[in-house]
N, CA, C and O atoms as a GROMACS GRO file, in nm:
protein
  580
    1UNK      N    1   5.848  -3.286 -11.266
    1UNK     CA    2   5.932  -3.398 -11.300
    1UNK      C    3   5.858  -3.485 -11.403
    1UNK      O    4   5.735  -3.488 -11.400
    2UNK      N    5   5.921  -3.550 -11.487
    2UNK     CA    6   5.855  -3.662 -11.603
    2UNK      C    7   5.815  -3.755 -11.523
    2UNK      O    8   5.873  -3.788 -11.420
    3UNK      N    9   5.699  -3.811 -11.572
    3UNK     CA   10   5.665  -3.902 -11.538
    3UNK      C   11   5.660  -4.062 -11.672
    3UNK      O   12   5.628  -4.060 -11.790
    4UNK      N   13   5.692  -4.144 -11.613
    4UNK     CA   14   5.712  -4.237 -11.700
    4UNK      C   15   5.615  -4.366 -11.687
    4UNK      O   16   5.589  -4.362 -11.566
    5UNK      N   17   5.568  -4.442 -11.722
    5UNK     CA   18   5.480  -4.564 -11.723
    5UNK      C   19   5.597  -4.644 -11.843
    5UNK      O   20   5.657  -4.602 -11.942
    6UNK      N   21   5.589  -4.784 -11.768
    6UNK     CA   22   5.671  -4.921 -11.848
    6UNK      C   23   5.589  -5.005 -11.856
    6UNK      O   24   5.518  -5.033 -11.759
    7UNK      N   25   5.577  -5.075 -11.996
    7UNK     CA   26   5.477  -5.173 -11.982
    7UNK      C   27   5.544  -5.301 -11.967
    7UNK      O   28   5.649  -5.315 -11.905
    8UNK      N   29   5.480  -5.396 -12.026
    8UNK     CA   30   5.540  -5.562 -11.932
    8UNK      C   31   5.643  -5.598 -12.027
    8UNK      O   32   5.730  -5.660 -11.966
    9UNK      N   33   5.665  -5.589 -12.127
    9UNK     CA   34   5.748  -5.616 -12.269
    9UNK      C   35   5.893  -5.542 -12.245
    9UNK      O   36   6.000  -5.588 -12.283
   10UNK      N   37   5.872  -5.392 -12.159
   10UNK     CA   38   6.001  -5.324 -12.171
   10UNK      C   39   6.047  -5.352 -11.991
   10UNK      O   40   6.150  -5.296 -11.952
   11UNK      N   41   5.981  -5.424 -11.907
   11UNK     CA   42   6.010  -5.444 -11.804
   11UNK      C   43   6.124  -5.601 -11.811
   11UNK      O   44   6.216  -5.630 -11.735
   12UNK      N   45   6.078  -5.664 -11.913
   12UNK     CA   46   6.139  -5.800 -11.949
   12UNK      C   47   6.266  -5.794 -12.028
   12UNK      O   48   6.359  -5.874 -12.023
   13UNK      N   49   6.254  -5.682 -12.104
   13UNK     CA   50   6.365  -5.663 -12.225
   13UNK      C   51   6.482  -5.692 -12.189
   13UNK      O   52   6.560  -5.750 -12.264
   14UNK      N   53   6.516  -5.650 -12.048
   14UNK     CA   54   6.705  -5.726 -12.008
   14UNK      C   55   6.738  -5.861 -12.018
   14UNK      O   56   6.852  -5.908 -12.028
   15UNK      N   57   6.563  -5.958 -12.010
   15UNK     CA   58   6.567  -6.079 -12.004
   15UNK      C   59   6.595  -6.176 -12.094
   15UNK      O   60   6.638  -6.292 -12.089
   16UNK      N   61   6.545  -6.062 -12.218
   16UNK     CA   62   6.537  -6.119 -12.362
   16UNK      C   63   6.688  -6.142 -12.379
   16UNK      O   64   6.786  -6.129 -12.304
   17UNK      N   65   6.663  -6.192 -12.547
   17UNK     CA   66   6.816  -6.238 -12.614
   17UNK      C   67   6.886  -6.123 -12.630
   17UNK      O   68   6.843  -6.023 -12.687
   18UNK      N   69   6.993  -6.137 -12.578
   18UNK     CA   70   7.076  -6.001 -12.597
   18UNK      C   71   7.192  -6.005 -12.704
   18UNK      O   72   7.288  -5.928 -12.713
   19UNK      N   73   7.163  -6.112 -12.782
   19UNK     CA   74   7.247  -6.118 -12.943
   19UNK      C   75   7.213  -6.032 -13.062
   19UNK      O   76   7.276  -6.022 -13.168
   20UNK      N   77   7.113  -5.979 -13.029
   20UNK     CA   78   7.044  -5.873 -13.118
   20UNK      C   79   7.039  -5.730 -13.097
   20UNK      O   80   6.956  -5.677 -13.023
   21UNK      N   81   7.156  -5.646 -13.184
   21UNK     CA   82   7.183  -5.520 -13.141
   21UNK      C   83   7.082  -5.454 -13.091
   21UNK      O   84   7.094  -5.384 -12.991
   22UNK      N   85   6.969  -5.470 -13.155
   22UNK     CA   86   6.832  -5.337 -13.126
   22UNK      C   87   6.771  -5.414 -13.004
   22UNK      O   88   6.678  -5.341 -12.969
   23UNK      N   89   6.774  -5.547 -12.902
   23UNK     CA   90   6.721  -5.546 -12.808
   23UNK      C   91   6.822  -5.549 -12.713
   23UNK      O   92   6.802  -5.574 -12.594
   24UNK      N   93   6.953  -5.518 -12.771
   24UNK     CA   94   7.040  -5.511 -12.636
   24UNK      C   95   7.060  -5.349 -12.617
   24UNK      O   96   7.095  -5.306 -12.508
   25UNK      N   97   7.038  -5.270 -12.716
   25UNK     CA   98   7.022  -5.120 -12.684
   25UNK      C   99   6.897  -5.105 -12.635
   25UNK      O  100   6.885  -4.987 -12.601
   26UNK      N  101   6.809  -5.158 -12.616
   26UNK     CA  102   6.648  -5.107 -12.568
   26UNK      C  103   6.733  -5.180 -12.429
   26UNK      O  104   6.776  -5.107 -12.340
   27UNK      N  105   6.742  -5.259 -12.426
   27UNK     CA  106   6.775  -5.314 -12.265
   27UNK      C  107   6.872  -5.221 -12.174
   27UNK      O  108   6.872  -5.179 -12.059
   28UNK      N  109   6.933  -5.213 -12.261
   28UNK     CA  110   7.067  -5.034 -12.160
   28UNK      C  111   6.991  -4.940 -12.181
   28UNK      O  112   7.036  -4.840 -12.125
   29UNK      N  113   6.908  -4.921 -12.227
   29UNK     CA  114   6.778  -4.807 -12.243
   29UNK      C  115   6.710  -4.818 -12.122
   29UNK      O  116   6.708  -4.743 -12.024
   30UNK      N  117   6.648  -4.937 -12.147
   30UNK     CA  118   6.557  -4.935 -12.028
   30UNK      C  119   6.598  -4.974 -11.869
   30UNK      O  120   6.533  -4.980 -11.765
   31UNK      N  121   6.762  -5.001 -11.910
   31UNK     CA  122   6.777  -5.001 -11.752
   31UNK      C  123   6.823  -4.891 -11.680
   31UNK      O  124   6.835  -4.884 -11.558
   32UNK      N  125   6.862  -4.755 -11.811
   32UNK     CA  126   6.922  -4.645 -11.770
   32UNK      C  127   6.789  -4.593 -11.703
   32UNK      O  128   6.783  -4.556 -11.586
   33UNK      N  129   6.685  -4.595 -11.789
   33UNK     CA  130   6.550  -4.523 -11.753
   33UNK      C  131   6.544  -4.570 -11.602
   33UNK      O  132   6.521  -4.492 -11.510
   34UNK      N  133   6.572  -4.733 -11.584
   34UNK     CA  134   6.516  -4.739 -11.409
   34UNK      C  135   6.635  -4.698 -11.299
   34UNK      O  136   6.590  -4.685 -11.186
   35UNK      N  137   6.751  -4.679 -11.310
   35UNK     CA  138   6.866  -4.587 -11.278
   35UNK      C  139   6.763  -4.511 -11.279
   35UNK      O  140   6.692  -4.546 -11.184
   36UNK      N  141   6.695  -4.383 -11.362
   36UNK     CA  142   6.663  -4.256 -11.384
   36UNK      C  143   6.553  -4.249 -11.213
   36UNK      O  144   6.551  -4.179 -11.112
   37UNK      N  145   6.480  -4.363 -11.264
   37UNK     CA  146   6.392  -4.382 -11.159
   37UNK      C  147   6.428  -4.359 -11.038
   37UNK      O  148   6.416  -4.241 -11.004
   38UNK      N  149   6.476  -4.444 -10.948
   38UNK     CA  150   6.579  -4.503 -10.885
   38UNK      C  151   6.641  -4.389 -10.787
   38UNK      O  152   6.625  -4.385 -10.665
   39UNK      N  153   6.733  -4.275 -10.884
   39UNK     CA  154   6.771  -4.199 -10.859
   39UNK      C  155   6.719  -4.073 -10.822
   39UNK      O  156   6.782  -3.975 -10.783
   40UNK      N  157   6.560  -4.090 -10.845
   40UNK     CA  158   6.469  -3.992 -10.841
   40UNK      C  159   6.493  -3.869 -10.916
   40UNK      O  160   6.514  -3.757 -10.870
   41UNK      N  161   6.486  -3.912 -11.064
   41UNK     CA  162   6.512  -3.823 -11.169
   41UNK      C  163   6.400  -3.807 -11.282
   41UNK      O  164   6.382  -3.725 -11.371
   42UNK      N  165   6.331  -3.926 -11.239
   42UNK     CA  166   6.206  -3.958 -11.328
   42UNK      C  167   6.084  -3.989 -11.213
   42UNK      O  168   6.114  -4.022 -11.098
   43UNK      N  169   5.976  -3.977 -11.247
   43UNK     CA  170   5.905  -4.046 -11.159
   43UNK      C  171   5.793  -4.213 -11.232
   43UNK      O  172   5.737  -4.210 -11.342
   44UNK      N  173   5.788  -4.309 -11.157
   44UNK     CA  174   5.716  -4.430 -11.210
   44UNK      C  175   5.594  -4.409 -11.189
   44UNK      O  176   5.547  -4.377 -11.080
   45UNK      N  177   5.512  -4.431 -11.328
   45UNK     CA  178   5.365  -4.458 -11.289
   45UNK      C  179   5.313  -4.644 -11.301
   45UNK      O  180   5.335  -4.731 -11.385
   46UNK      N  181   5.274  -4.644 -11.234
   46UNK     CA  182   5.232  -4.826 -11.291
   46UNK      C  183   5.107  -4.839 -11.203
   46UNK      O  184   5.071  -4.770 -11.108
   47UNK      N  185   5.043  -4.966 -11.270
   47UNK     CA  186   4.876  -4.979 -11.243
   47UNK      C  187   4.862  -5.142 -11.200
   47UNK      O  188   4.947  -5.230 -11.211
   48UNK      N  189   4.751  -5.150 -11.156
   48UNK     CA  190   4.724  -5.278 -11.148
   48UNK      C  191   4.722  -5.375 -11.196
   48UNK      O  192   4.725  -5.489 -11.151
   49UNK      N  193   4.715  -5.320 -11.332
   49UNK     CA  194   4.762  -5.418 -11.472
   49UNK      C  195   4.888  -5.466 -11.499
   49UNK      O  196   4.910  -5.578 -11.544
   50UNK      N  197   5.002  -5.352 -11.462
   50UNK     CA  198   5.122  -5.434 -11.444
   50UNK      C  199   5.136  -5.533 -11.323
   50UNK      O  200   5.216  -5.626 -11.335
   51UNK      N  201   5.067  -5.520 -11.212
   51UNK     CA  202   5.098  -5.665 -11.117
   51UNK      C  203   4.981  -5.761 -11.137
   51UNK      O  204   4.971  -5.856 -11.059
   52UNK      N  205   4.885  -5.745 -11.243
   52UNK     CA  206   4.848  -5.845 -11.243
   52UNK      C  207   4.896  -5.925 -11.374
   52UNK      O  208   4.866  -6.044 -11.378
   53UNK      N  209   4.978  -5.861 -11.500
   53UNK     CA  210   5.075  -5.919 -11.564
   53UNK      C  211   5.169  -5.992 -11.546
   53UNK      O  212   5.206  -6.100 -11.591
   54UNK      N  213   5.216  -5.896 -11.449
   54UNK     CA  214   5.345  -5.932 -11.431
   54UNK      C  215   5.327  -6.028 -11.282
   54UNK      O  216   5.429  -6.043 -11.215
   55UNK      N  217   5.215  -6.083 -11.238
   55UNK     CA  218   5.184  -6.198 -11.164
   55UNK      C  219   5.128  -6.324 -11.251
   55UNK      O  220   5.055  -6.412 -11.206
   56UNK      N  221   5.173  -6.315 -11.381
   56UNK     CA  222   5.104  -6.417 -11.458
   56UNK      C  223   5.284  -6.441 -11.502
   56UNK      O  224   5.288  -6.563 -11.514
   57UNK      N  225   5.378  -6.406 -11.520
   57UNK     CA  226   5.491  -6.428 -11.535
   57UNK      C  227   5.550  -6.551 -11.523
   57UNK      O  228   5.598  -6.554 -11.409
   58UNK      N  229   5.569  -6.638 -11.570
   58UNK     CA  230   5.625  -6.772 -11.521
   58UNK      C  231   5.726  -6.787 -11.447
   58UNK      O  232   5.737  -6.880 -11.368
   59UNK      N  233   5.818  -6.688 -11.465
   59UNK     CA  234   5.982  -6.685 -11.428
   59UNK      C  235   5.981  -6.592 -11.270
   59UNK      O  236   5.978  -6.469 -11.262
   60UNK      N  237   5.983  -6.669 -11.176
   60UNK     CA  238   5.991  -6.677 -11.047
   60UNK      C  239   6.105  -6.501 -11.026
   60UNK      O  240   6.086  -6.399 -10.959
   61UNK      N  241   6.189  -6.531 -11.096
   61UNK     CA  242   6.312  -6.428 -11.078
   61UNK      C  243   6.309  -6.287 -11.133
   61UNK      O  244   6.351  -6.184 -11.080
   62UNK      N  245   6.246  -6.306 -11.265
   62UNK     CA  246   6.200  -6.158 -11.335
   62UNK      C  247   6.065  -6.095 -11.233
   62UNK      O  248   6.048  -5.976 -11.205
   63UNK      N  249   5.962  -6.235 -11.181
   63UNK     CA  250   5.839  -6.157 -11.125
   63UNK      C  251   5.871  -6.078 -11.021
   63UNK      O  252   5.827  -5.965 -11.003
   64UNK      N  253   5.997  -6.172 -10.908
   64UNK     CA  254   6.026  -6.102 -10.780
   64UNK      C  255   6.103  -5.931 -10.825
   64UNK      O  256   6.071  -5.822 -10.777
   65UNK      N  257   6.191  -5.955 -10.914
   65UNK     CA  258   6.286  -5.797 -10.935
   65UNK      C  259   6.170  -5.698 -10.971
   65UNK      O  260   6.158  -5.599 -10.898
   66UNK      N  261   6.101  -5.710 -11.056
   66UNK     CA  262   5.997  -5.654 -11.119
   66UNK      C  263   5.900  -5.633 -10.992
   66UNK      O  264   5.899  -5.525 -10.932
   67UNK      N  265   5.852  -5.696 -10.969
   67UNK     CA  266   5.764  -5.642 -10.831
   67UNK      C  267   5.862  -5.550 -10.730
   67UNK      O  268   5.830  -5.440 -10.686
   68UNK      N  269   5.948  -5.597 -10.711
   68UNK     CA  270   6.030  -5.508 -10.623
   68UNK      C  271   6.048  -5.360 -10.710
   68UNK      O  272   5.997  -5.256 -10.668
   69UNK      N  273   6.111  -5.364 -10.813
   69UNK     CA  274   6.080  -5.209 -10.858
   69UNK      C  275   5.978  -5.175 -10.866
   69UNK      O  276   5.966  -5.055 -10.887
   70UNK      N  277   5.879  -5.241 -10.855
   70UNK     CA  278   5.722  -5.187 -10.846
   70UNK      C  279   5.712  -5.028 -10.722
   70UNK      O  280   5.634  -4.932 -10.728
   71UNK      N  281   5.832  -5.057 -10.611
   71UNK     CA  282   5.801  -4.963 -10.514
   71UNK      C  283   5.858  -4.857 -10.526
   71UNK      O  284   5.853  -4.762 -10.447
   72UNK      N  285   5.933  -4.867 -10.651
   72UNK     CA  286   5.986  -4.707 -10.642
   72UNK      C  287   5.923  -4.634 -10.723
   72UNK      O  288   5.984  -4.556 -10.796
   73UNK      N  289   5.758  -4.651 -10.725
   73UNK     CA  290   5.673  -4.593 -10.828
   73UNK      C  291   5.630  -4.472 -10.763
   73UNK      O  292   5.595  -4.491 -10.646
   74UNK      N  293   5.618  -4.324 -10.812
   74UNK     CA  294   5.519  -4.231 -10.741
   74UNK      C  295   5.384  -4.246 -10.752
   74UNK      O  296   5.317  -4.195 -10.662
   75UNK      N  297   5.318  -4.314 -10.856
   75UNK     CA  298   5.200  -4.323 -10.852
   75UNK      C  299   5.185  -4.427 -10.893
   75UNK      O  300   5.264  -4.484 -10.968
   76UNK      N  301   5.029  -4.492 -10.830
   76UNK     CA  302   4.986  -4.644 -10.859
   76UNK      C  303   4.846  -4.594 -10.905
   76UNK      O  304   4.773  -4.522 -10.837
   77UNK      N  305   4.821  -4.636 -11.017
   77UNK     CA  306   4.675  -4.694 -11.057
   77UNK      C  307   4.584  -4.801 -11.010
   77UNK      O  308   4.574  -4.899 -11.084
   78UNK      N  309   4.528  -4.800 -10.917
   78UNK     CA  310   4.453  -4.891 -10.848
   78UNK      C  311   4.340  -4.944 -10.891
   78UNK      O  312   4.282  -4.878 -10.978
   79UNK      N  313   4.291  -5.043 -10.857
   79UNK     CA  314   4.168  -5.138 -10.911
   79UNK      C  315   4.051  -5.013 -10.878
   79UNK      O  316   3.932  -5.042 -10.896
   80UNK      N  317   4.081  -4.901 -10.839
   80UNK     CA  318   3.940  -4.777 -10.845
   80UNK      C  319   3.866  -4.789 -10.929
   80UNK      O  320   3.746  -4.818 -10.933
   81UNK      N  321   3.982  -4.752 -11.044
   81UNK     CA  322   3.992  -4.676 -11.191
   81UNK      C  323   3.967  -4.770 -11.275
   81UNK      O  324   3.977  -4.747 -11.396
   82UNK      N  325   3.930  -4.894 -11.226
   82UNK     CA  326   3.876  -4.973 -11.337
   82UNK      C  327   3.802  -4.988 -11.427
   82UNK      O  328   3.821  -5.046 -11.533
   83UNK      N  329   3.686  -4.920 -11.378
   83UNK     CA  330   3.566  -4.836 -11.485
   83UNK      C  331   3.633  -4.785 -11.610
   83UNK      O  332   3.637  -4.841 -11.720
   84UNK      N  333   3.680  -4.678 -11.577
   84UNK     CA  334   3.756  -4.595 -11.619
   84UNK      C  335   3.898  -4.616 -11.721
   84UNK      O  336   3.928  -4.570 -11.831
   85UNK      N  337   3.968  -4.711 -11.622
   85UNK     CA  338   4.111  -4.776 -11.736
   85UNK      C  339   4.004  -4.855 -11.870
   85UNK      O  340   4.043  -4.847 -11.986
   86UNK      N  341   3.868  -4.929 -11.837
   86UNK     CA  342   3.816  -5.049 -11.906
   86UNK      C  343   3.765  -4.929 -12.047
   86UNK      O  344   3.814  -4.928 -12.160
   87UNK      N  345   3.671  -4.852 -12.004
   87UNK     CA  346   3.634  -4.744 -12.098
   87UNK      C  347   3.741  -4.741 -12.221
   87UNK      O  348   3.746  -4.798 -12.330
   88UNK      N  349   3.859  -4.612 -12.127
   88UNK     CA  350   3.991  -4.565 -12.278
   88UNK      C  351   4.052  -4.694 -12.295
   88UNK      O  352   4.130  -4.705 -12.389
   89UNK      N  353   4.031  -4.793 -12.223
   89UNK     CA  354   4.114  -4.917 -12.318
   89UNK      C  355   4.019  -4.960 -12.429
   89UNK      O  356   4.065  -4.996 -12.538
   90UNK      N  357   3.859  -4.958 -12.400
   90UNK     CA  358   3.805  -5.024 -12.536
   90UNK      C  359   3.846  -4.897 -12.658
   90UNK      O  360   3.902  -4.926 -12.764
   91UNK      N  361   3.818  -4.794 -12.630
   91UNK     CA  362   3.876  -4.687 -12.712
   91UNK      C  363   3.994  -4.661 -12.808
   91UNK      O  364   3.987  -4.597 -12.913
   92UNK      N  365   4.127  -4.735 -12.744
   92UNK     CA  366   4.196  -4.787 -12.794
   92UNK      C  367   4.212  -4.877 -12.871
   92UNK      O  368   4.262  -4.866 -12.983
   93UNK      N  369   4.154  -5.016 -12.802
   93UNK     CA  370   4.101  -5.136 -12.872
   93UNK      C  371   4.112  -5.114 -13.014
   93UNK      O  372   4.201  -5.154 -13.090
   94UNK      N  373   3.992  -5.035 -13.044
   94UNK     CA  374   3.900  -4.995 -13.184
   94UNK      C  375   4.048  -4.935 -13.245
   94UNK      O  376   4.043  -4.928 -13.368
   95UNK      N  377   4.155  -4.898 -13.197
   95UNK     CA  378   4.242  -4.881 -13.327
   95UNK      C  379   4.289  -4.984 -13.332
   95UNK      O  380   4.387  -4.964 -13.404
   96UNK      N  381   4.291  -5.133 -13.293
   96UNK     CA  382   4.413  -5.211 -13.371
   96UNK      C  383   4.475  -5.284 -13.293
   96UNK      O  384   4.520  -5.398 -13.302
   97UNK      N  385   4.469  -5.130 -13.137
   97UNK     CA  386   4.612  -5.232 -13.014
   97UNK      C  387   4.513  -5.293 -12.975
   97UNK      O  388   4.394  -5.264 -12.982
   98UNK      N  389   4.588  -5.418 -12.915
   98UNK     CA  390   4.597  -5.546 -12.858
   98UNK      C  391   4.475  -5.530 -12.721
   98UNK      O  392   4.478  -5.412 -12.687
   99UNK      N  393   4.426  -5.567 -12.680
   99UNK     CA  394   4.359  -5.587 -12.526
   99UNK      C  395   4.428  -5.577 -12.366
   99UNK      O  396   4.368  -5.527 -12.271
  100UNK      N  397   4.538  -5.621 -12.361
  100UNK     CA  398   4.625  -5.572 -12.254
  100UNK      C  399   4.743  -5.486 -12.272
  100UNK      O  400   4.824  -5.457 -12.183
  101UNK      N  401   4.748  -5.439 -12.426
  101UNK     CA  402   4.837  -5.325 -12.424
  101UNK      C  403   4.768  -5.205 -12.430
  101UNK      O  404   4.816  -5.094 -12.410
  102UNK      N  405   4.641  -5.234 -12.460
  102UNK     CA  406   4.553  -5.104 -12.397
  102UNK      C  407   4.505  -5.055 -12.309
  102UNK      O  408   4.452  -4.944 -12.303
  103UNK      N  409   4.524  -5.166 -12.197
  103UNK     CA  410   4.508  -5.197 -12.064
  103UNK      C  411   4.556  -5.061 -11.999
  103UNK      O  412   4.511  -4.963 -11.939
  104UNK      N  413   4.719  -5.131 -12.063
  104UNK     CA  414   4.848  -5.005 -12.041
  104UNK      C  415   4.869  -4.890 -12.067
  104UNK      O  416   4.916  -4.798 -11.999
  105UNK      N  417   4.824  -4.895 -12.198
  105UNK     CA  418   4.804  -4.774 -12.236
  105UNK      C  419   4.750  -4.634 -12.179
  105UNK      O  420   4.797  -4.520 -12.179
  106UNK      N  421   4.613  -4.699 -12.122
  106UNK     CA  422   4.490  -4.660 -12.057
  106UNK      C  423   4.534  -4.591 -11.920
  106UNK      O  424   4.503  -4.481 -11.875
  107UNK      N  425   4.620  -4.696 -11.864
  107UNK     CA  426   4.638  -4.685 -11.732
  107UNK      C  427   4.754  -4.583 -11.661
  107UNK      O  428   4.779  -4.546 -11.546
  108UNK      N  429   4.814  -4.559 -11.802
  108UNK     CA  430   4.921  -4.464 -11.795
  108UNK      C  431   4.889  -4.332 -11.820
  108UNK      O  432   4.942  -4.236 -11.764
  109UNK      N  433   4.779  -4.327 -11.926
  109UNK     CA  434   4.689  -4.229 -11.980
  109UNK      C  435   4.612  -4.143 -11.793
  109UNK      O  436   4.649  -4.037 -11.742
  110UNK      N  437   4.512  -4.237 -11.745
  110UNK     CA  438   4.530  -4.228 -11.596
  110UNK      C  439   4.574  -4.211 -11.491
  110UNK      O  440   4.513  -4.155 -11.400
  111UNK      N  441   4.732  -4.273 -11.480
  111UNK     CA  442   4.807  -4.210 -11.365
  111UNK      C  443   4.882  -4.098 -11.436
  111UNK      O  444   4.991  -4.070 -11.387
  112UNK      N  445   4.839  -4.021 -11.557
  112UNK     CA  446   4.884  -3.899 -11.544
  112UNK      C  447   5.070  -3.922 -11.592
  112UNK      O  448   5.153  -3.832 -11.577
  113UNK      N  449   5.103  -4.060 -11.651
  113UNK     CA  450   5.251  -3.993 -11.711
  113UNK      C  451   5.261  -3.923 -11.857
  113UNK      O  452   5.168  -3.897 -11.933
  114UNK      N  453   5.358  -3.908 -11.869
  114UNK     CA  454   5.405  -3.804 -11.956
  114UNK      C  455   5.405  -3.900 -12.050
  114UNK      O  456   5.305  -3.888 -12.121
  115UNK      N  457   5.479  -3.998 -12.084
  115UNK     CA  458   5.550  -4.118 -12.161
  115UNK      C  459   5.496  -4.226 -12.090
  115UNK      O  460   5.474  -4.244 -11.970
  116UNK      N  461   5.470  -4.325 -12.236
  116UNK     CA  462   5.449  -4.472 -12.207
  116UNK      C  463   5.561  -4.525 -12.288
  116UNK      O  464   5.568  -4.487 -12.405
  117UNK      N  465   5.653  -4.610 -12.240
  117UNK     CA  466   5.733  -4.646 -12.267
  117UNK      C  467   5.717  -4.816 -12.306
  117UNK      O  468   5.648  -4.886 -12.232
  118UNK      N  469   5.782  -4.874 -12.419
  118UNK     CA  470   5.730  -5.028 -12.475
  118UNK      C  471   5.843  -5.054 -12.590
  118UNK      O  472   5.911  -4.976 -12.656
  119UNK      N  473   5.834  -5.203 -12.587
  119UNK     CA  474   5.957  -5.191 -12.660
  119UNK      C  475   5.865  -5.302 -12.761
  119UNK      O  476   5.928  -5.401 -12.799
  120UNK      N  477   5.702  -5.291 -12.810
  120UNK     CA  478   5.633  -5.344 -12.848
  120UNK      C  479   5.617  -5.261 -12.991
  120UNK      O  480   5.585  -5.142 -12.993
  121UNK      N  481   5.648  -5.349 -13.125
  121UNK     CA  482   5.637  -5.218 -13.274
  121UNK      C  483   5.491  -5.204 -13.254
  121UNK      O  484   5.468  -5.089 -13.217
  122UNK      N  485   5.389  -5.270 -13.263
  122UNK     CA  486   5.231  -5.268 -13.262
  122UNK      C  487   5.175  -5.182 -13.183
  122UNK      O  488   5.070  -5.125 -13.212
  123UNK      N  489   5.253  -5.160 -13.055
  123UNK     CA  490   5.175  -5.042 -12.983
  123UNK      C  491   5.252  -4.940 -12.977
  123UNK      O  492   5.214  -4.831 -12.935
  124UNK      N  493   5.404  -4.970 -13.032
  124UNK     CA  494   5.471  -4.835 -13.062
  124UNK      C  495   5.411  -4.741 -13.169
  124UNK      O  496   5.427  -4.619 -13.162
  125UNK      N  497   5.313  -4.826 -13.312
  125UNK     CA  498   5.260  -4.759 -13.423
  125UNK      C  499   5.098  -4.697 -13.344
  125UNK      O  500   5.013  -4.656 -13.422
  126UNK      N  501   5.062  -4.693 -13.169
  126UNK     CA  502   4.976  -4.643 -13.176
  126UNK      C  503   4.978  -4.455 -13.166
  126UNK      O  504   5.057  -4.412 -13.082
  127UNK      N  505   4.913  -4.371 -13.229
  127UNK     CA  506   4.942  -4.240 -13.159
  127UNK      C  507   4.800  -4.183 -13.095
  127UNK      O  508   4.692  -4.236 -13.120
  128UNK      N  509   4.818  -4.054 -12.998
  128UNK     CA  510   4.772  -4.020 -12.910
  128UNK      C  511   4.790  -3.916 -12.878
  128UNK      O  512   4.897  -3.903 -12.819
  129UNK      N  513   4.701  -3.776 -12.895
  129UNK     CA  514   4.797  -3.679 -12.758
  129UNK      C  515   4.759  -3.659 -12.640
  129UNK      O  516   4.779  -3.548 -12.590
  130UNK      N  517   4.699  -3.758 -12.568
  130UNK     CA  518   4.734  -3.778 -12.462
  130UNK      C  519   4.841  -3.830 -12.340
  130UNK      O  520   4.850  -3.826 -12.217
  131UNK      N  521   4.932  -3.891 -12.484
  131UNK     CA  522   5.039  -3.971 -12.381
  131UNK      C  523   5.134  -3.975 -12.489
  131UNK      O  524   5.083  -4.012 -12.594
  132UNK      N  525   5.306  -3.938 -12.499
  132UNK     CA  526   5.355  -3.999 -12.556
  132UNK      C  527   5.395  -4.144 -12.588
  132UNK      O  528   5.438  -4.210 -12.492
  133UNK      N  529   5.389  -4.191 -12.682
  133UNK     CA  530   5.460  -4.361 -12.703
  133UNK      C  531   5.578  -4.346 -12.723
  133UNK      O  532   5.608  -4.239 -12.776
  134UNK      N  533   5.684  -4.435 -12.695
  134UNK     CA  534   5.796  -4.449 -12.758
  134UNK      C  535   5.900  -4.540 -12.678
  134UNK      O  536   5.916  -4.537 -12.556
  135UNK      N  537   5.971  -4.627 -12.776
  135UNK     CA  538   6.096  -4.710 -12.706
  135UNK      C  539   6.150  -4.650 -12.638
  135UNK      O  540   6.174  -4.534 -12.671
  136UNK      N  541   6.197  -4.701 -12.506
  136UNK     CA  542   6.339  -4.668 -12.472
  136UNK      C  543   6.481  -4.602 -12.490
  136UNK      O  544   6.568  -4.557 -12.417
  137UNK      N  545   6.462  -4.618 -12.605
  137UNK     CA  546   6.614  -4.589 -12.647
  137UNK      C  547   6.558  -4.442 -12.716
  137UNK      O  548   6.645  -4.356 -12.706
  138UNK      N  549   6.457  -4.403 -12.772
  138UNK     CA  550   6.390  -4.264 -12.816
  138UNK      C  551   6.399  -4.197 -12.694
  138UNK      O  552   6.423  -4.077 -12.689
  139UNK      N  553   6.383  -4.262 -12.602
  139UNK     CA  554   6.312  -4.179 -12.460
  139UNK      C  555   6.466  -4.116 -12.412
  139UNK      O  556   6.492  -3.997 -12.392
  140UNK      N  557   6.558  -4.230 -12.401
  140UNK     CA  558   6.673  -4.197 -12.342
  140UNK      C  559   6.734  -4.077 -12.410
  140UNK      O  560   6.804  -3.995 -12.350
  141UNK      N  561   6.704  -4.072 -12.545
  141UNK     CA  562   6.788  -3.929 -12.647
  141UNK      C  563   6.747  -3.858 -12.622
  141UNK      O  564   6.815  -3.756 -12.615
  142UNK      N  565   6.576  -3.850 -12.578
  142UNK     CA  566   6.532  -3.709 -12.570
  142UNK      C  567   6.581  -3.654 -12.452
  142UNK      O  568   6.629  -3.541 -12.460
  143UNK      N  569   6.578  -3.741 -12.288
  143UNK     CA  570   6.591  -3.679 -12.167
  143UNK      C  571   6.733  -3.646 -12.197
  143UNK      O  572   6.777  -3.561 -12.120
  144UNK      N  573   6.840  -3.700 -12.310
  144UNK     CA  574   6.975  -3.697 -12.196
  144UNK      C  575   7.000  -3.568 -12.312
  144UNK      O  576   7.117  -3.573 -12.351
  145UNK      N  577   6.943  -3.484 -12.360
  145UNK     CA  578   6.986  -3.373 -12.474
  145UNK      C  579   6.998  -3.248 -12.355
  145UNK      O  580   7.030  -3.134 -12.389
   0.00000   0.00000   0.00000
């Protein structure tokens, strides 16, 4: 089964402004993907980095939904692998991405998904073959062919 990792940007995207065609298609993107989830058609990877992000969240209502889909994850990246996530994230680093999108990166790279999914252009321009990158709405064309 695919495995998928979401980072904190495409977990929020329903939240965002939805007056803007390209974030209201990433948002039916990414909510089909958690349907996909959900339905046990995909499997979730997520790490410690997403709850400790997504515990820095201001918005009381996105943190609770978001933590709650936290449980329909098959695999968790745990504070173990911290050595380890800290390593391929400086690795990353050195191209360009950001410090906690390499976090993600890293951590997805780690729990072994297939796809990292982001609705971020800066870490969408990172490549890898270890992990695919790609929006939502890429992801959704490829599974539903």
């Amino acid at each position: 089964m695919i495995s998928v990792y979401l980072d904190n940007c495409c977990y929020n995207r329903p939240y965002d402004d939805q007056n803007q065609l390209r974030v209201h298609l990433e948002a039916e993107a990414k909510m089909y993907v958690q349907r996909m989830i959900t339905d046990k058609k995909l499997n979730l990877v997520y790490s410690f980095i997403s709850e400790f992000e997504n515990n820095n969240n201001p918005h009381s209502v996105r943190k609770s939904s978001i933590f709650d889909f936290f449980k329909n994850a098959a695999v968790f990246v745990d504070s173990s692998h911290l050595a380890e996530v800290t390593a391929l994230a400086a690795e990353i680093t050195a191209t360009g991405v950001k410090k906690m999108d390499a976090y993600h990166v890293a951590s997805a790279i780690i729990g072994k998904a297939d796809y990292f999914l982001t609705t971020d252009k800066r870490v969408l321009k990172y490549s890898t073959e270890k992990i695919q990158i790609m929006n939502p709405l890429d992801f959704v064309r490829i599974v539903e062919v």
